[in-house]
N, C-alpha and C positions, 0 to 999 in steps of 0.2 A: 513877235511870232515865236521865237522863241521859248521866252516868258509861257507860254500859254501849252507848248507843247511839253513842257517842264511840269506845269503843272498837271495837264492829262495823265503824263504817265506817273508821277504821282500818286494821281488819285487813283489811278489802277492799282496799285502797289499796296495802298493803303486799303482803297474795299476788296482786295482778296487775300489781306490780313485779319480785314474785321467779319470776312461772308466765312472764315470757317479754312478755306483754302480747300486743298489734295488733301486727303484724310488717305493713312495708308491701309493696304489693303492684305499684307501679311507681312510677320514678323520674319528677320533674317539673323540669324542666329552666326557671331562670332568665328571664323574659320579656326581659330584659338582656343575651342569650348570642349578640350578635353574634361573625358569624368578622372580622370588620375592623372597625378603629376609624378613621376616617377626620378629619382635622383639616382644616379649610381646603380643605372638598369642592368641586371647579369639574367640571362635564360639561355637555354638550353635545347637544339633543336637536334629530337632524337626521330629515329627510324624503325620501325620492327626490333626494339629495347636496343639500339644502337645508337652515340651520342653521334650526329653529322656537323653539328659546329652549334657555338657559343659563342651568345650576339651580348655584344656589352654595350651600352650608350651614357656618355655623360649627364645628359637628359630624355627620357620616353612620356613622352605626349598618347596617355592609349584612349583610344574611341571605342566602345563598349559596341555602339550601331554596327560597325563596318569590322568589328575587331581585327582592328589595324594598330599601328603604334608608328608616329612619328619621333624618329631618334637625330640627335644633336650628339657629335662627337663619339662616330659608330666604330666599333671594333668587332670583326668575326674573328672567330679562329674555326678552320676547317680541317674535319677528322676524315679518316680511311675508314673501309670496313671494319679491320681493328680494333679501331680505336686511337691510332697514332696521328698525332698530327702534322698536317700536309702543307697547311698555310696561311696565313694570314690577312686579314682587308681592315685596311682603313678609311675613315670618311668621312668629311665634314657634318655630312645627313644621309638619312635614308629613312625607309617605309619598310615595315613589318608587317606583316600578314600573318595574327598568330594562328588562324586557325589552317590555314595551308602552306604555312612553313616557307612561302613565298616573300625576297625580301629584296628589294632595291636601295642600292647606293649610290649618293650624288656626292660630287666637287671633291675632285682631285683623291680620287678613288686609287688606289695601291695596295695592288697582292705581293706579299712575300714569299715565295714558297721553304720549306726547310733547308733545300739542297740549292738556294741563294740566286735563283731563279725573280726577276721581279716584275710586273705588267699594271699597267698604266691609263687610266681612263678616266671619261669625266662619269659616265654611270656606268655599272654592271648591277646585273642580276640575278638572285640564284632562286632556283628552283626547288625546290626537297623531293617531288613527286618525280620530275626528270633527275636527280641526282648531275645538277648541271649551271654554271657558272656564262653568263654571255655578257653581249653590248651591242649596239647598233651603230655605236662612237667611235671615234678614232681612236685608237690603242696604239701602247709601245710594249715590246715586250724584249727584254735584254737577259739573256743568259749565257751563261758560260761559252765564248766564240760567239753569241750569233745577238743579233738585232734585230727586227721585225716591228714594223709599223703597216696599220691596215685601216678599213674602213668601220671595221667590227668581228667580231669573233664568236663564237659555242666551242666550251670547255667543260671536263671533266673538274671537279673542286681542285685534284690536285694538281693539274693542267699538264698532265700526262699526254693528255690529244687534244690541242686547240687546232681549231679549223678556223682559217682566216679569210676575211671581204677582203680582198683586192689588196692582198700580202705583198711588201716591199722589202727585200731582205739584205741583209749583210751577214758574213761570214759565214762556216760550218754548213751541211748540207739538210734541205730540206724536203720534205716530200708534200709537193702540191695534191689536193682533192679534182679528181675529174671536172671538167665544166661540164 
């Protein structure tokens, strides 16, 4: 019995090798299929002729369709009206958005600010059209006296006013936003 049901499926295996099979029915194109491979990415994200920050990436993957850019080994530096700079983000990766200046960072995301100010996350996000820095993540944010851990944050770039999810503090004094 055996023997015999061995060979049934067998021979299914075998006439829907030789009948043609699944024949597919659209192609799927590479998630990988950048048009440019960029090395040693440097640009420039200005505002009404004002520089707002400068994204650097060890590697930018850009998509021409979505004009997007996938970056490998992200560095911003974020500028003031000025022109002076406020602060800094690093990151394993993120997503550029060159045409709206929108840009996401992932894995082990850290802002420096100038005045040695540091915050903590696994993504942030900035915005160019808000002029505005968030997360929806668990953040730490440690400055001069104080400590702050939350669920998530919205921040100015040079995080002059963060407003925090569900803020847990230590030291110095803070002013909570109304519920």
């Amino acid at each position: 019995m055996k023997g015999s049901a061995l060979a049934l499926v067998f021979g299914v295996v075998i006439g829907a090798a030789c009948g043609g099979g699944i024949r597919p029915t659209a192609t799927i194109n590479a998630p990988d299929s950048a048009d440019q491979v960029l090395v040693q990415m440097s640009t420039y994200i200005t505002g009404e002729g004002i520089v707002r920050a400068r994204v650097r990436s060890d590697t930018a993957y850009m998509y021409s369709n979505t004009q997007s850019a996938e970056l490998r080994g992200v560095h911003v530096t974020f500028y003031d009206d000025r022109g002076t700079q406020t602060s800094t983000l690093t990151s394993r990766e993120g997503t550029y958005h060159t045409r709206s200046g929108e840009m996401e960072a992932r894995g082990n995301v850290v802002v420096l600010t100038t005045d040695g100010r540091t915050l903590r996350s696994e993504v942030m996000r900035y915005s160019e059209t808000r002029s505005e820095v968030s997360s929806d993540k668990a953040f730490t944010y440690d400055g001069p006296g104080k400590h702050v851990e939350g669920d998530g944050f919205t921040s100015d770039p040079g995080f002059r006013n963060v407003v925090a999810k569900h803020p847990r503090a230590t030291g110095g004094t803070f002013t909570l936003p109304n519920q």
